[in-house]
Each structure stands twice: as C-alpha cells, then as structure tokens.
N, C-alpha and C positions, 0 to 999 in steps of 0.2 A: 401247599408248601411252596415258599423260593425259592429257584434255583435256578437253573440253565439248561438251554438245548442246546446237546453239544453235538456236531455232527463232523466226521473224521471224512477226508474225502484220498481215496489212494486206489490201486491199479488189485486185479486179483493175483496176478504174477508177483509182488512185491513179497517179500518176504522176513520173518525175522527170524533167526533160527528156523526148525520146522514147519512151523505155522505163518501162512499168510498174515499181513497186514492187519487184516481184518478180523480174522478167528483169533491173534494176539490180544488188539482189543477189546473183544468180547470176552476173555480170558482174565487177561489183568481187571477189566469192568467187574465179573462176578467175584474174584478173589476177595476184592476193597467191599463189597458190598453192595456194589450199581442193582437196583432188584429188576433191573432191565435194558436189556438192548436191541437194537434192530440193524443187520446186515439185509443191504442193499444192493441188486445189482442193477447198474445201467446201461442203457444201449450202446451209448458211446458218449463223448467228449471230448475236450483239450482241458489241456493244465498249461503249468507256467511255461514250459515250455515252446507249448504254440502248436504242437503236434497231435493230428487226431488220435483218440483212441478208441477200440473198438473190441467184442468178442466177434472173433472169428472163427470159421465153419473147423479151421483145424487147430486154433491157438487163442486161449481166451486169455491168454497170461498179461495180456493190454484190458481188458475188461475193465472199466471205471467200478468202483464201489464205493458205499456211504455205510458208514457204522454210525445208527443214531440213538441220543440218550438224555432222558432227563436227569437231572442227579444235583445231589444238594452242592453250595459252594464248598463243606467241607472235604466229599466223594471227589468234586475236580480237581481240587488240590494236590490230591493224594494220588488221584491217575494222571495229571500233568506230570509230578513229580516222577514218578513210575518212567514216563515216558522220556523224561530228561536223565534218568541215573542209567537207561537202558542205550540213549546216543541216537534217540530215532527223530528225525525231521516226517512230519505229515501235516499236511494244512490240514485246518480246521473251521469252525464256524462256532462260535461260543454265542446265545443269545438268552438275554435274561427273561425266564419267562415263568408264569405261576402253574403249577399242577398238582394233582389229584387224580382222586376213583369217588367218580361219581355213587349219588347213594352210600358212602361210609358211613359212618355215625364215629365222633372224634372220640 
C-alpha cells in the first residue's frame, strides 16, 4: 500500500484537554481508523525555539516525544483535518512511503 510516514514531534507536558499531545493523537489516530501507532519517548532535544529539552529526575513535562504512523493519504486527510477543526499547531514530518505485512496473501 501508498501512503505516508507521519511522524508528530511535541514535548510530554503539552497538553490538550486531558490528554497529552501525544495520547490525543493516538486517540484521534484509532478513532478515523489508523490500525497503528507508535508513541516515542526521547532523551532530549531542542525545537524551534532553540531551547533544550530534557526528562528530568523530577519533571519530565519537557520530555520530547514522536507519535509515528503509516496511514493511507485518505486516514491523513482526515487526522490533519481533526487537528485543524481542534486549533492545535505541532510539527510534523509527512514522508511518502510504501508498506505492508510481510507474508500476507492479498
């Protein structure tokens, strides 16, 4: 199949409503249909800002994280759109790529 590896890149402290950044998009992801995602966490970083970020021994709410996903153009559509009706800015990385499960039979 065509589609995209979309990878979401945001802090664990960020939040929308209840839910982190990241459990948001995993959320909205299974709702539409995404049959998969992956929440990432990393050591540290900088964003556009220019400022490290890091988990810390008593505050991980700076914590970098990647939510990643293959998913058809018409699934991106539908969580872009999600993500525009709901007023939220998070970078991204969209890349056009081919996938599968090895061994299927179509």
């Amino acid at each position: 199949m065509n589609g995209y590896k979309l990878t979401f890149y945001t802090q664990q402290g960020r939040v929308h409503g209840p839910l982190s950044i990241a459990e948001w998009l995993l959320k909205e992801a299974k709702a539409i249909g995404i049959e998969g995602a992956t929440f990432a966490a990393a050591q540290g970083g900088y964003g556009r800002d220019g400022k490290y970020h890091s988990a810390r021994f008593f505050d991980v709410g700076e914590q970098p994280v990647e939510v990643t996903m293959a998913l058809s153009p018409e699934h991106s559509d539908q969580l872009f759109a999600k993500i525009a009706q709901e007023g939220l800015h998070i970078f991204y990385m969209k890349i056009p790529v081919e996938f599968g499960i090895t061994c299927e039979e179509n």
